[in-house]
C-alpha positions as CSV (number, residue, x, y, z in Angstrom):
1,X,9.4,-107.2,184.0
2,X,7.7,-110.7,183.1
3,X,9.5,-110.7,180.3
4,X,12.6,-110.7,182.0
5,X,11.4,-113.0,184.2
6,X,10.4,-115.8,181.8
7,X,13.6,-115.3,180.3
8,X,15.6,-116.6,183.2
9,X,12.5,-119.3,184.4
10,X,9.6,-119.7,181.7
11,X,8.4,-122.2,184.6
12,X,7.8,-119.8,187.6
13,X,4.6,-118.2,187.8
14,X,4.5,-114.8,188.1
15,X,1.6,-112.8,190.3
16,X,1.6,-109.0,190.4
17,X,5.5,-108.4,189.9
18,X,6.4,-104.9,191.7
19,X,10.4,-103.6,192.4
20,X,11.1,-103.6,196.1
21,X,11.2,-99.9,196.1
22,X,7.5,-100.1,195.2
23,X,6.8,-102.7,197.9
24,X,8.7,-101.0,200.8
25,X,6.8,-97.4,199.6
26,X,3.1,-98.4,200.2
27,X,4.1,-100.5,203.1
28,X,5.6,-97.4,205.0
29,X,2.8,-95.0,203.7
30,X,0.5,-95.4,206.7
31,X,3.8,-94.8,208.5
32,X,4.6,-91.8,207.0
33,X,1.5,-89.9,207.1
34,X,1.2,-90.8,210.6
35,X,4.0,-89.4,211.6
36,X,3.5,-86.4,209.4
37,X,0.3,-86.0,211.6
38,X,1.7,-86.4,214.9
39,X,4.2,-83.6,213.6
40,X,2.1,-81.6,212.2
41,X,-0.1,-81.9,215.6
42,X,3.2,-81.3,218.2
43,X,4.0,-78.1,215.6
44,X,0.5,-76.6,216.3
45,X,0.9,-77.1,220.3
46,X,4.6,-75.3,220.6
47,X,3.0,-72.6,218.5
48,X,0.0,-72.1,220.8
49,X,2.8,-72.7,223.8
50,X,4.5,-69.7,222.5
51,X,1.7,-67.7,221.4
52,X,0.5,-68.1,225.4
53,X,3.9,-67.4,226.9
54,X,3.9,-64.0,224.6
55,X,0.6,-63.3,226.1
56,X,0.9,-63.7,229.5
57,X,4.5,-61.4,228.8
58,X,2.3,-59.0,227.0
59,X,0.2,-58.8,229.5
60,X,2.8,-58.3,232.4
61,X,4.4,-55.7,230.5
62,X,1.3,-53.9,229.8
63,X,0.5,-53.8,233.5
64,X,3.9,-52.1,234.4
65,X,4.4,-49.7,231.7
66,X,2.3,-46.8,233.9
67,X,5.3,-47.5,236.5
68,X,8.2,-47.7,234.2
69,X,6.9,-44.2,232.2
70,X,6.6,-42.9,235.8
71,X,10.6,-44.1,236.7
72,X,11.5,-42.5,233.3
73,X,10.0,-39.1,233.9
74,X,11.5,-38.8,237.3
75,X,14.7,-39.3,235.9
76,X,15.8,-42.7,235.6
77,X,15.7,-43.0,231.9
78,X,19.8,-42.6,231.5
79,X,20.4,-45.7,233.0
80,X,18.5,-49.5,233.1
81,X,15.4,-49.2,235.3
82,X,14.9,-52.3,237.5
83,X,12.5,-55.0,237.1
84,X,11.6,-53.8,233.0
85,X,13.1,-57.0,232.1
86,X,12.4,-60.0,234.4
87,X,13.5,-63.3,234.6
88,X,10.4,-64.6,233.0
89,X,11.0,-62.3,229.9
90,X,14.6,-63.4,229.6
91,X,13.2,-67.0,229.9
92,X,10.3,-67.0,227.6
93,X,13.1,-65.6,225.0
94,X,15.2,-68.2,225.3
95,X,12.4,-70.9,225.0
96,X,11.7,-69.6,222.0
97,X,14.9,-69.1,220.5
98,X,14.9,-72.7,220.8
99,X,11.6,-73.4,219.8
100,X,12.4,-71.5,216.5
101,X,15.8,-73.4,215.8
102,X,14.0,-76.7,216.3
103,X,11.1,-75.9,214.5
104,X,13.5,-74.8,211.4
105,X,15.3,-77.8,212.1
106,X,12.0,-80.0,211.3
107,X,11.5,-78.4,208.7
108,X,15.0,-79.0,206.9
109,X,14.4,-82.7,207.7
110,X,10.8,-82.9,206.5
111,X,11.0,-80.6,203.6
């Protein structure tokens, strides 16, 4: 590259030449890895969001399932028993449906 410098200008001085590509790279590093943190970080809380909300599901459902065996022994297991799957269940689902499409969405971006 300071050859092809001095050929244009054998005048100009030339200090630590670098292409602009090279410049802008370890000028946004500390940017990058940052963010890459703070990712990283936000990942690891929606996982422990959704690993709660399947607890506290699990838990629900493990307190019923003496009443629902009892509704399905008496008779009721041809059709839907009531109440098996609450609103809360049907919710938790659907925030992590999209927890999982945004999550694969990061990670098509990222990787």
């Amino acid at each position: 590259m300071d050859e092809q410098i001095r050929a244009v200008d054998k005048d100009t001085l030339v200090f630590n030449p670098a292409l602009m590509t090279e410049i802008l790279s370890h000028s946004l590093a500390q940017r990058g890895f940052t963010m890459a943190l703070l990712s990283a970080f936000g990942a690891l809380a929606l996982l422990l969001a959704a690993v709660g909300i399947y607890g506290v599901m699990s838990y629900m459902v493990a307190q019923r399932t003496g009443e629902i065996g009892i509704r399905n022994g008496t008779g009721r297991a041809k059709t839907r028993c009531p109440g098996t799957r609450s609103r809360a269940m049907e919710c938790s689902e659907r925030v992590l449906a999209c927890w999982r499409a945004c999550l694969f969405r990061w990670l098509s971006l990222v990787f």
